[in-house]
C-alpha positions in Angstrom: 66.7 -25.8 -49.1 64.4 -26.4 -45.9 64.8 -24.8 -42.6 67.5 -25.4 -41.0 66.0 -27.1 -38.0 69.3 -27.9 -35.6 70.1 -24.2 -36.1 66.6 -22.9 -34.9 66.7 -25.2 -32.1 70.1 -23.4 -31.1 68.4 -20.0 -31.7 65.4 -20.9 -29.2 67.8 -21.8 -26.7 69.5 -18.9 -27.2 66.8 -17.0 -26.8 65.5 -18.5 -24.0 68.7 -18.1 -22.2 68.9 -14.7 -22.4 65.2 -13.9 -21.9 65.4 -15.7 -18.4 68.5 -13.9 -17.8 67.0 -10.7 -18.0 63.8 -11.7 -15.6 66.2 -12.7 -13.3 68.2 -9.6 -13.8 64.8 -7.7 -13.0 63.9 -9.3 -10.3 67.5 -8.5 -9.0 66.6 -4.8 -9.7 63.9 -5.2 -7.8 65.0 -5.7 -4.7 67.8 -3.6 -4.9 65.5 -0.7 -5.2 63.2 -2.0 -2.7 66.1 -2.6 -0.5 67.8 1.2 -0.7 64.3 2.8 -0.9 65.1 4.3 -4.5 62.6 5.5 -7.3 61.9 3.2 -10.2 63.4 5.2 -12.2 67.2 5.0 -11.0 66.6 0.9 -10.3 65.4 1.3 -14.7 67.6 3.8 -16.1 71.1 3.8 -14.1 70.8 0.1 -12.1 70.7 1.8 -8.4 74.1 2.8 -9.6 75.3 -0.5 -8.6 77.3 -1.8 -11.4 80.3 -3.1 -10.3 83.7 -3.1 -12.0 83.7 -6.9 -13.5 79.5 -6.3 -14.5 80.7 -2.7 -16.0 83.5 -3.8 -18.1 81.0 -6.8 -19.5 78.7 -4.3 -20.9 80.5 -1.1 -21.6 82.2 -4.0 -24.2 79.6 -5.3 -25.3 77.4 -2.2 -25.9 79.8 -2.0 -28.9 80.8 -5.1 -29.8 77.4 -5.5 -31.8 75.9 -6.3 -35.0 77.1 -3.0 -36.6 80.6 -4.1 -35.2 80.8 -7.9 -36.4 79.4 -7.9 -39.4 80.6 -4.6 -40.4 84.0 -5.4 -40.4 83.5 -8.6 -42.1 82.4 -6.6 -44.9 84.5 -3.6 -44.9 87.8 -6.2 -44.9 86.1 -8.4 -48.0 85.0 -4.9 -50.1 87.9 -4.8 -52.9 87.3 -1.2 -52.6 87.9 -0.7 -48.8 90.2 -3.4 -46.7 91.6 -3.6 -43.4 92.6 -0.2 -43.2 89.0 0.9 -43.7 88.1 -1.3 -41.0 88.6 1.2 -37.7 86.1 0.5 -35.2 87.8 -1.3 -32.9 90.8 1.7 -32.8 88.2 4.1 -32.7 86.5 2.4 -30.2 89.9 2.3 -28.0 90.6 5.8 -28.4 87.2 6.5 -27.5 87.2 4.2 -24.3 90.4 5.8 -23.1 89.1 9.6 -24.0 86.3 8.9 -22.0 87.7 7.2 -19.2 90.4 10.5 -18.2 88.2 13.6 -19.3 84.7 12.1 -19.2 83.7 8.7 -16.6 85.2 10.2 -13.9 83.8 13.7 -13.8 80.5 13.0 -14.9 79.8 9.7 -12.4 81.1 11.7 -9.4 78.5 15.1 -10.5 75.3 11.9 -10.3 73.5 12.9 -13.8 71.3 10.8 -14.5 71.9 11.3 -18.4 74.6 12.8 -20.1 72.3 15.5 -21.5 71.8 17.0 -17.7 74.8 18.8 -18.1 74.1 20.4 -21.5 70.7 21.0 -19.9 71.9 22.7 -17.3 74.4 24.7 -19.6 72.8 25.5 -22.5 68.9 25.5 -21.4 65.9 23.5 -22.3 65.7 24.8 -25.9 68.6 23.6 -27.5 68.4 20.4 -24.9 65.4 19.5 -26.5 66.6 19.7 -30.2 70.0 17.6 -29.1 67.8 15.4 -27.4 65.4 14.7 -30.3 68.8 13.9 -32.4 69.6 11.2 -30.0 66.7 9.5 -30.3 67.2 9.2 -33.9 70.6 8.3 -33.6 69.8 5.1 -31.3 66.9 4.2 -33.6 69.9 3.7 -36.4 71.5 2.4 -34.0 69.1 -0.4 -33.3 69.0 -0.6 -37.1 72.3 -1.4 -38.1 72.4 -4.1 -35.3 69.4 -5.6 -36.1 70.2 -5.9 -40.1 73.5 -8.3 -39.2 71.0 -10.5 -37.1 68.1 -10.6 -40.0 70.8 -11.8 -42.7 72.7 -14.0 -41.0 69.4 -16.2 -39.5 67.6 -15.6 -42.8 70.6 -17.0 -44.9 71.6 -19.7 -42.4 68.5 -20.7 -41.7 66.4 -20.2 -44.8 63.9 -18.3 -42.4 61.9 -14.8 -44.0 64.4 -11.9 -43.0 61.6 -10.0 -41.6 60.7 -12.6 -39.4 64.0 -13.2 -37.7 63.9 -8.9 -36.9 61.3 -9.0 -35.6 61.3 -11.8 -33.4 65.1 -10.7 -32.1 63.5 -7.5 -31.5 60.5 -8.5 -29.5 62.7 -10.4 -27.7 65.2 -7.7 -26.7 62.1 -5.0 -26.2 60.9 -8.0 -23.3 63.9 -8.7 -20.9 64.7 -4.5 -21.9 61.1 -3.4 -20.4 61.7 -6.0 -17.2 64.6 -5.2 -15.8 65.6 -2.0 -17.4 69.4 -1.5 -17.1 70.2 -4.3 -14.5 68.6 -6.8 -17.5 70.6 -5.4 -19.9 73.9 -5.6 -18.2 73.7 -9.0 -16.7 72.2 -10.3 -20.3 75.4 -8.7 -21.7 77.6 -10.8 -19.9 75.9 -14.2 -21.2 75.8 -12.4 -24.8 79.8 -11.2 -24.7 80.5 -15.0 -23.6 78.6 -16.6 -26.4 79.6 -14.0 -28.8 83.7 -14.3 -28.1 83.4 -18.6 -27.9 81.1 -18.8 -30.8 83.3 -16.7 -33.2 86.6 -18.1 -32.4 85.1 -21.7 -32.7 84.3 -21.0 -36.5 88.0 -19.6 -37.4 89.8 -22.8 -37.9 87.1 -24.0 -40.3 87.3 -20.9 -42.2 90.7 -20.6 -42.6 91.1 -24.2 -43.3 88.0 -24.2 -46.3 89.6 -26.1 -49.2 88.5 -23.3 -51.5 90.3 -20.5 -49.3 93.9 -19.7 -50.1 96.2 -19.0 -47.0 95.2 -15.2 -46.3 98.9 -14.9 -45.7 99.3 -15.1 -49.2 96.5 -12.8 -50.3 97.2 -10.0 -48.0 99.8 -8.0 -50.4 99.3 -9.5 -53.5 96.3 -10.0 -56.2 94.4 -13.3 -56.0 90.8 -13.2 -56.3 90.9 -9.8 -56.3 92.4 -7.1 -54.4 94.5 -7.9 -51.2 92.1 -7.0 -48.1 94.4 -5.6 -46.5 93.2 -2.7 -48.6 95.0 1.0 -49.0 94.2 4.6 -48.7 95.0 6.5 -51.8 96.3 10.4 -51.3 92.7 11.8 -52.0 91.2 9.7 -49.8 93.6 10.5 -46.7 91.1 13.2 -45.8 87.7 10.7 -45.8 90.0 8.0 -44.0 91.2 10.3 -41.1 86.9 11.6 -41.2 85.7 8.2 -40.5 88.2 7.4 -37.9 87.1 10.6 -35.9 83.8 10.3 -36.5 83.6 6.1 -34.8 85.9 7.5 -32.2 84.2 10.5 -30.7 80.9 9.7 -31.5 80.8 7.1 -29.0 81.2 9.8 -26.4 78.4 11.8 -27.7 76.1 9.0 -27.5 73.7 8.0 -24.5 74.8 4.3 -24.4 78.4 4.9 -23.5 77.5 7.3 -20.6 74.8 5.0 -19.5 77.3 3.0 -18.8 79.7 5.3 -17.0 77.0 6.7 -14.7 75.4 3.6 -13.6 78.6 2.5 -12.1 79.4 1.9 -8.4 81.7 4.6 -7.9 83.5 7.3 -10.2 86.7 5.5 -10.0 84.8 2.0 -11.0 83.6 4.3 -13.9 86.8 5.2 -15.3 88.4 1.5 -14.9 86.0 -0.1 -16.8 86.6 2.2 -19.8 89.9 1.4 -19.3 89.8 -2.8 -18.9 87.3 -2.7 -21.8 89.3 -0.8 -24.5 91.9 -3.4 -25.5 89.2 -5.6 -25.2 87.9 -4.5 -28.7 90.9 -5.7 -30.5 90.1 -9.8 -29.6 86.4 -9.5 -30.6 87.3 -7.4 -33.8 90.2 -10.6 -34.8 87.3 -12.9 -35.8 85.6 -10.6 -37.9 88.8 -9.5 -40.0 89.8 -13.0 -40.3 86.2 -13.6 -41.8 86.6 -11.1 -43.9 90.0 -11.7 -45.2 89.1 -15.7 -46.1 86.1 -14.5 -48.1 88.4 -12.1 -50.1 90.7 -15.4 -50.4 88.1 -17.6 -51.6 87.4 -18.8 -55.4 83.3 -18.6 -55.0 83.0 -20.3 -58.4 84.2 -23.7 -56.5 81.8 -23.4 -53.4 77.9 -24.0 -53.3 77.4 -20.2 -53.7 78.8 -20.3 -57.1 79.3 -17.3 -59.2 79.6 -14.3 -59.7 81.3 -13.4 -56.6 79.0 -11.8 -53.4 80.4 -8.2 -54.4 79.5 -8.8 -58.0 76.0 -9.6 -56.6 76.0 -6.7 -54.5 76.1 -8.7 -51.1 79.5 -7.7 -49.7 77.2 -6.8 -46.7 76.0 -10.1 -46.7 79.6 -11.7 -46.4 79.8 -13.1 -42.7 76.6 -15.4 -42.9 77.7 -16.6 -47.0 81.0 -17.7 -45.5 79.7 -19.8 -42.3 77.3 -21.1 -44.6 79.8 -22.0 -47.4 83.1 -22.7 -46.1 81.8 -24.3 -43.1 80.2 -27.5 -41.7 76.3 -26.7 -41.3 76.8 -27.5 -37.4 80.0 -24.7 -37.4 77.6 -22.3 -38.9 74.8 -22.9 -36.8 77.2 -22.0 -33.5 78.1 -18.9 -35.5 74.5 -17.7 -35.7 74.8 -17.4 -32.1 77.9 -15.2 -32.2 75.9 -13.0 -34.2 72.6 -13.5 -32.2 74.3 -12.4 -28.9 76.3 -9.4 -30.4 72.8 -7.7 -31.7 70.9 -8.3 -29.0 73.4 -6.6 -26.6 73.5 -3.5 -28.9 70.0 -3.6 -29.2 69.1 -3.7 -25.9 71.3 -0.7 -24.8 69.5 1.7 -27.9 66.4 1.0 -26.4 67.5 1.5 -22.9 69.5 4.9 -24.4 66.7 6.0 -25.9 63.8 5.2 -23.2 66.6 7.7 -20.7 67.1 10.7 -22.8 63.1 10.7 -23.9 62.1 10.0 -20.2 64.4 12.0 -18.7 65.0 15.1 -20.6 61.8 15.9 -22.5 59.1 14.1 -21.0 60.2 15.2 -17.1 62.1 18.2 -17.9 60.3 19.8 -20.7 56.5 18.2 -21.5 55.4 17.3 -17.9 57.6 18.7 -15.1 55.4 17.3 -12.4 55.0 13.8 -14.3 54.1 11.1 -11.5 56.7 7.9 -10.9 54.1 5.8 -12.1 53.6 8.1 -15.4 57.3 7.7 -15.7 57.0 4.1 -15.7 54.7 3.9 -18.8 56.6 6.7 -20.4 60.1 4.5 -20.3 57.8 1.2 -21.8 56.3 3.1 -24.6 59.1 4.7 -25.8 61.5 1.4 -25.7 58.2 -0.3 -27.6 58.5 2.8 -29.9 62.1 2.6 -30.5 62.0 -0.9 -31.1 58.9 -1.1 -33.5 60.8 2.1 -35.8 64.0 0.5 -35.5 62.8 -2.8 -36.5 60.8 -1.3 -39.4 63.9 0.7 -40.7 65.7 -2.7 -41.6 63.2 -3.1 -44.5 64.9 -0.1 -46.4 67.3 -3.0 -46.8 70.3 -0.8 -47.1 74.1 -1.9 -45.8 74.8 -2.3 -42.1 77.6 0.6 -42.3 75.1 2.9 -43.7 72.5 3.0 -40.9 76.3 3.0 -38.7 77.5 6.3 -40.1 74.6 8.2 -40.1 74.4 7.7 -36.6 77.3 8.2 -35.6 77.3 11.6 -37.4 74.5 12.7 -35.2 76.4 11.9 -32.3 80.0 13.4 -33.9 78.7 16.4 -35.4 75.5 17.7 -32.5 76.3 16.3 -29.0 79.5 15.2 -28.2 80.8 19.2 -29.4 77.9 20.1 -26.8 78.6 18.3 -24.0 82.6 19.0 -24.3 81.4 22.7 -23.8 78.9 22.1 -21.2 81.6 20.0 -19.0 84.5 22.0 -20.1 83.5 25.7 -21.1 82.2 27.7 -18.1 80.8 30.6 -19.9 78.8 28.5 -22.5 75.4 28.9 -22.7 72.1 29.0 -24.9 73.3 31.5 -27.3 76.4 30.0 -28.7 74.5 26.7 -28.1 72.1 27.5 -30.8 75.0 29.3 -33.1 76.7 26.2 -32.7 73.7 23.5 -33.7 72.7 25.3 -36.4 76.2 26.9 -38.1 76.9 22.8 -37.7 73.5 21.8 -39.6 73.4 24.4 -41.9 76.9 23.0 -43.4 76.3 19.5 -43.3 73.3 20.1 -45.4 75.6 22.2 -48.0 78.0 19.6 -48.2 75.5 17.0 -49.6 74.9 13.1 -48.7 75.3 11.2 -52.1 73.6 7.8 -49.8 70.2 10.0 -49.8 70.9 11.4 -52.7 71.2 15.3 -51.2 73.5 17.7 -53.8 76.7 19.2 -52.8 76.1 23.1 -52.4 79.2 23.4 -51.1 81.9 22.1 -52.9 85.0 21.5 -50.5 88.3 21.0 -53.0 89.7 17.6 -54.0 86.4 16.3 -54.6 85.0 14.3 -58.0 81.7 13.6 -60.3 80.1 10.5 -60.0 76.9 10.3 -61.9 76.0 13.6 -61.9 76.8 14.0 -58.2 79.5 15.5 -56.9 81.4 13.3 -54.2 83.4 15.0 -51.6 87.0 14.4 -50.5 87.4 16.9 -47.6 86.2 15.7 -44.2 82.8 17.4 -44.0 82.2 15.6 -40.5 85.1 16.8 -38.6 84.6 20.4 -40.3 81.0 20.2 -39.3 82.0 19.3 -35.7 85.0 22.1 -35.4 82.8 24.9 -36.9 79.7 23.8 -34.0 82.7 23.3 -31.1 84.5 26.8 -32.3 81.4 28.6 -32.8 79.4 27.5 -29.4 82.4 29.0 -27.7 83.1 32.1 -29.5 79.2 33.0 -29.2 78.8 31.9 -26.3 81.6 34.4 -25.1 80.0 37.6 -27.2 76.8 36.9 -25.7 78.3 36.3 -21.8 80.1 39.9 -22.8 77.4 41.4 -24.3 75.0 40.9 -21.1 77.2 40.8 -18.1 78.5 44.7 -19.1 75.1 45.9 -19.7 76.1 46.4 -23.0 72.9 44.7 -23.5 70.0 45.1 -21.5 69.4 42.0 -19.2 65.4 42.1 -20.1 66.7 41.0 -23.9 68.3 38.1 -21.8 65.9 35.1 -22.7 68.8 32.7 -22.2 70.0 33.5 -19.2 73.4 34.4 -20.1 74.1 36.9 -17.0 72.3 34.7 -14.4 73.7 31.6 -15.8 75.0 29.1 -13.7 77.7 26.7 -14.9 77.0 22.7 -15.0 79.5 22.4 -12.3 78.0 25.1 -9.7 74.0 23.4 -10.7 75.9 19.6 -10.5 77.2 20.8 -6.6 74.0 22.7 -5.8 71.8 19.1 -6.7 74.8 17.7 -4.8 74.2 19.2 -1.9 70.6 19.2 -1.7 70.5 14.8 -2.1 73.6 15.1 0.6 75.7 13.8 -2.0 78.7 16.6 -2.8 81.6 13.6 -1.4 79.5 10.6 -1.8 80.7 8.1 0.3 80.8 5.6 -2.4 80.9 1.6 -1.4 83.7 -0.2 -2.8 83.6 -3.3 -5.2 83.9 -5.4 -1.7 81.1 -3.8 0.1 78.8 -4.6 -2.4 79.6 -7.9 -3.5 79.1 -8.4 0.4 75.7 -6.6 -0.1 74.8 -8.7 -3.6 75.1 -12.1 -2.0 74.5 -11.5 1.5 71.6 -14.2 2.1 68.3 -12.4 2.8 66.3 -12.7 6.1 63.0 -13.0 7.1 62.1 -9.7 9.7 62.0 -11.5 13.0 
């Protein structure tokens, strides 16, 4: 089969939409900062925080609603193995919007950080900062990953283009509009990418479920067709792993850079915690598409369509299954507009793991650790090279080749296990500080390491109960995540606490206080103290009204 050139005329539109987009976007940025006499840094980083309630609920969705997310659940529905009841990213992801918008948004927007590891900076020192910090970059470059991997196999299957090409074009062309117009870009492009992505998807549905080789999914949702119903099921010794992977999509999204970016770029701490609010149920209508993929291509005889057989999970390309069915069950025109679905889903997560990682790197180890007196305009290149560096590993990860979920998980472990624990202390526990900080990272570590990773094939040391041999490798049952995560929360606070003790009764001298613990000031008292300092304790915030006014308010020459 040739290229597929109607479909990579689409994709150059596509592109070329959301590439001018973002210059516009930048340009926008531009003046804003010029306009309020602002660093380049905020106008990059947090969009002048200007984001606006309608703009904020566009991207805090689409952040998420990404390549990882799509395609994913596609696969996890088709998997015999798996199901619909495996498929909890867009629960999680409600439960984690909602978390967010009552203990996290709110407090954090109204304190101004600029990332969401100031207050674990602040709280636990520059040491363990740095460590956290250096996890989150690896955790967006996965990130970027798993969203990129749903782009590469849909093109390169719809298309008949090279896999590595289509990467790696997607990817230069997020890195572009990303380095322009820094957050601003990558909001407004997430509005055009949400739109295509939520039009495109539903548009292909009808010729799915309608295929003439597709039973009615009705049908094949409780009983044994082509295999097992997708609906799925959770067997009693899997209960544990189920309720693991729920936590660990859920509350790894608030340990990650990209939902906070989001939060503390808005226009006001109350605009903060509304569009967490507006854009949870919003996961459920972009999630239908995808399960309804899924659940037709676990309906479907393959031996009667052009793919033939075996089946794609006989071939080992369950995580293939979204593109195979657009290109199968569909018209070639209907799976053309579903390459843009896809298209416009990765590049919005993309955009923001370049973004997340170009703030924490910039921010809290190049400025705060490595070169405390780094210039603005040293700043500059360091936020360029590092998205460029991001974006470059990230792109070269996808040719390991492994599933989208994979690259998902391991991410969101990072985020589950290390940061969200730490910066639930740092906002929450007053007397944290270095000491249990460290306790806390590497009790945490030190476990998950035990417990064994069968995907990379690292042995089980520890041996939780319930668990089974699989080739040699024992395969655990308990949730090692959540343990993990517990054992760094409970023992951040208990050491934290002995050490607080320890020092602040001269039980030990304070000269053996490298951390601070006696003279340690809590986020909250440094948040007010920077506060007060930029005149900002009760900002006087501008509402949604004031700045629309503001936004398109036509501009005058100086008379």
């Amino acid at each position: 089969m040739g290229v597929n050139i109607p479909g990579l005329i689409v994709m150059l539109l596509f592109y070329l939409l959301v590439l001018g987009t973002g210059i516009w976007a930048s340009r926008k940025s531009k003046r804003a900062t010029e306009k309020r006499n602002e660093n380049w840094s905020d106008g990059t980083l947090l969009g002048n925080r200007g984001i606006t309630l309608a703009v904020g609920v566009f991207t805090t969705t689409a952040t998420y609603v990404g390549g990882g997310f799509i395609v994913g659940i596609s696969e996890l529905v088709y998997t015999p193995n798996r199901g619909l009841v495996w498929s909890v990213m867009p629960v999680t992801a409600i439960m984690a919007f909602t978390v967010g918008g009552i203990f996290y948004a709110k407090k954090m927007r109204h304190r101004k950080y600029v990332t969401m590891m100031d207050p674990i900076q602040s709280q636990f020192g520059k040491a363990i900062c740095g460590v956290l910090s250096v996890a989150l970059l690896l955790s967006d470059i996965f990130w970027v990953t798993s969203a990129l991997i749903g782009l590469g196999t849909t093109m390169s299957i719809i298309l008949d283009l090279s896999y590595n090409l289509c990467i790696w074009i997607s990817a230069a062309v997020a890195v572009t509009y990303t380095l322009f117009g820094g957050l601003y870009s990558v909001a407004y492009t997430d509005i055009v990418q949400l739109v295509l992505t939520f039009f495109s998807l539903w548009l292909c549905i009808p010729f799915v479920l309608t295929s003439e080789h597709t039973l009615d999914i009705a049908k094949t949702a409780l009983n044994f067709t082509y295999q097992t119903p997708w609906t799925g099921s959770v067997d009693a010794d899997q209960v544990w792993k189920w309720l693991d992977q729920a936590l660990v999509l859920s509350l790894s999204i608030l340990g990650s850079q990209e939902f906070h970016q989001r939060t503390l770029s808005a226009l006001s701490p109350t605009t903060a915690r509304l569009s967490c609010f507006i854009a949870a149920p919003l996961m459920i209508i972009f999630a239908v598409p995808s399960v309804l993929i899924g659940a037709a291509a676990a309906s479907t005889d393959w031996n009667l369509t052009s793919y033939g057989s075996p089946s794609p999970y006989e071939r080992d390309e369950a995580s293939h299954i979204l593109p195979l069915v657009l290109q199968h069950l569909t018209p070639s025109y209907v799976s053309v507009i579903g390459i843009g679905a896809v298209g416009a889903a990765v590049m919005s997560s993309t955009d923001s793991g370049l973004l997340s990682a170009a703030s924490i790197f910039s921010s809290n180890i190049y400025k705060n650790i490595l070169r405390t007196n780094a210039s603005e305009r040293e700043m500059q290149w360091v936020v360029r090279v590092t998205v460029v560096f991001v974006g470059v590993i990230g792109t070269s990860l996808t040719l390991l080749n492994n599933s989208i979920m994979v690259f998902w998980i391991v991410g969101a472990d990072i985020t589950y296990i290390f940061t969200f624990p730490a910066l639930t202390c740092a906002l929450y526990c007053k007397f944290s500080n270095g000491y249990g900080g460290i306790m806390g990272v590497f009790i945490a570590l030190l476990l998950r390491v035990l417990s064994g990773e069968p995907e990379f094939g690292l042995p089980a040391v520890l041996q939780y109960p319930g668990g089974t041999f699989k080739d040699g490798m024992y395969i655990q049952r308990a949730p090692i995540s959540t343990i993990c995560m517990l054992s760094n929360l409970f023992a951040t606070i208990v050491f934290s606490y002995l050490a607080s003790m320890l020092f602040n009764r001269g039980i030990l001298p304070q000269r053996w206080d490298i951390l601070g613990a006696k003279t340690h000031k809590t986020s909250q008292e440094l948040a007010s103290t920077d506060n007060c300092k930029s005149n900002d304790v009760n900002p006087e915030e501008k509402t949604e009204t004031e700045h629309m006014m503001e936004t398109f308010q036509p501009e005058t020459s100086a008379l």
